[in-house]
N, C-alpha and C positions, 0 to 999 in steps of 0.2 A: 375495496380493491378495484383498480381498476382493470377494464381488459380493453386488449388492444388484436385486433385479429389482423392475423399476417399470411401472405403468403409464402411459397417456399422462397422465390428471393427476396421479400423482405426478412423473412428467417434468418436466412444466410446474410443479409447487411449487418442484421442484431448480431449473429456469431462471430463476425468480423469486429466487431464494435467492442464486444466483450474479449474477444483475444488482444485488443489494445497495441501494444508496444512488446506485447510476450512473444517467442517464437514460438510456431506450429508445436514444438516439441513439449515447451513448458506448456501451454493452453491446452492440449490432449492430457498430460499429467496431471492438468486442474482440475479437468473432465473428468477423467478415470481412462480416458481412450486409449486408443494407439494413434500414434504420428499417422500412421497409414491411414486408419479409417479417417483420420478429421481431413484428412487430403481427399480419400473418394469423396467425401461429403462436399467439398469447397468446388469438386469438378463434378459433380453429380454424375456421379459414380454408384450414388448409395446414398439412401434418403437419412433424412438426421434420426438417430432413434432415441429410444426411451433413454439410456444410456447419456446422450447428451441433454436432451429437454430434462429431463430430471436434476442433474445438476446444475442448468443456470434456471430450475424454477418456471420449467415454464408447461403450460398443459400442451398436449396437441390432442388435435380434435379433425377428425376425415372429413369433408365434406363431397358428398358427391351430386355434380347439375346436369341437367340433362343438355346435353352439347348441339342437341339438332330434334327438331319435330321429331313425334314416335311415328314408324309407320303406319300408314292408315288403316292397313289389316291386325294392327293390335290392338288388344284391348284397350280401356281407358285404366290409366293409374288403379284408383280405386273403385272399381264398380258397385253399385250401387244394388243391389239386389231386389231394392221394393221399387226399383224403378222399373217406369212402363217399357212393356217391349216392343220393336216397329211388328207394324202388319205386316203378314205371311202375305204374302204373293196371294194366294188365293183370296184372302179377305182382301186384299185391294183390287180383284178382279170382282169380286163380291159389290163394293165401292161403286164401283165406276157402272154396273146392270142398273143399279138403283136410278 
C-alpha cells in the first residue's frame, strides 16, 4: 500500500477531487456528514475529522515541528543525564589560581 502524506490543503484538493461532479449535499450524504460541516471544512472553519478521513480511507496522523529555535534559557529536548555537567563558578576560579 502506498502512502502519500499531505498537507491540510492538499487534503482539501483530495476532498474536492473525491466530491467530483456530486453536489456539497450528495458528497456530505456519502460521508455520513452534514452539508454544514463539509462547508466549515472547505472554509476552514473546522479541521476534517475522523468522520470524514474514515470514510474516504484515509489515516490522519498530527505532526508537530518546532516553528523557531527554543529559547536559550530552556532546557535541551532530551537531556541526557550521564552527561558531564559545566564547572561551578567556583571550580573555574579554582582554574584560572592554578
Amino acid at each position: 500500500m502506498a502512502v502519500k502524506k499531505m498537507n491540510l490543503e492538499q487534503f482539501l484538493e483530495f476532498l474536492k477531487k473525491q466530491q467530483g461532479e456530486q453536489t456539497a449535499q450528495q458528497f456530505a450524504s456519502r460521508l455520513g456528514i452534514s452539508p454544514q460541516y463539509l462547508s466549515d471544512v472547505y472554509n476552514g472553519r473546522r479541521p476534517p475529522g475522523e468522520s470524514i478521513t474514515s470514510a474516504l480511507k484515509v489515516e490522519k496522523a498530527v505532526v508537530y515541528r518546532l516553528a523557531t529555535p527554543p529559547l536559550k534559557n530552556s532546557p535541551p529536548p532530551n537531556p541526557s543525564t550521564n552527561a558531564p555537567s559545566s564547572p561551578s563558578k567556583e571550580e573555574k576560579k579554582g582554574e584560572e589560581k592554578k
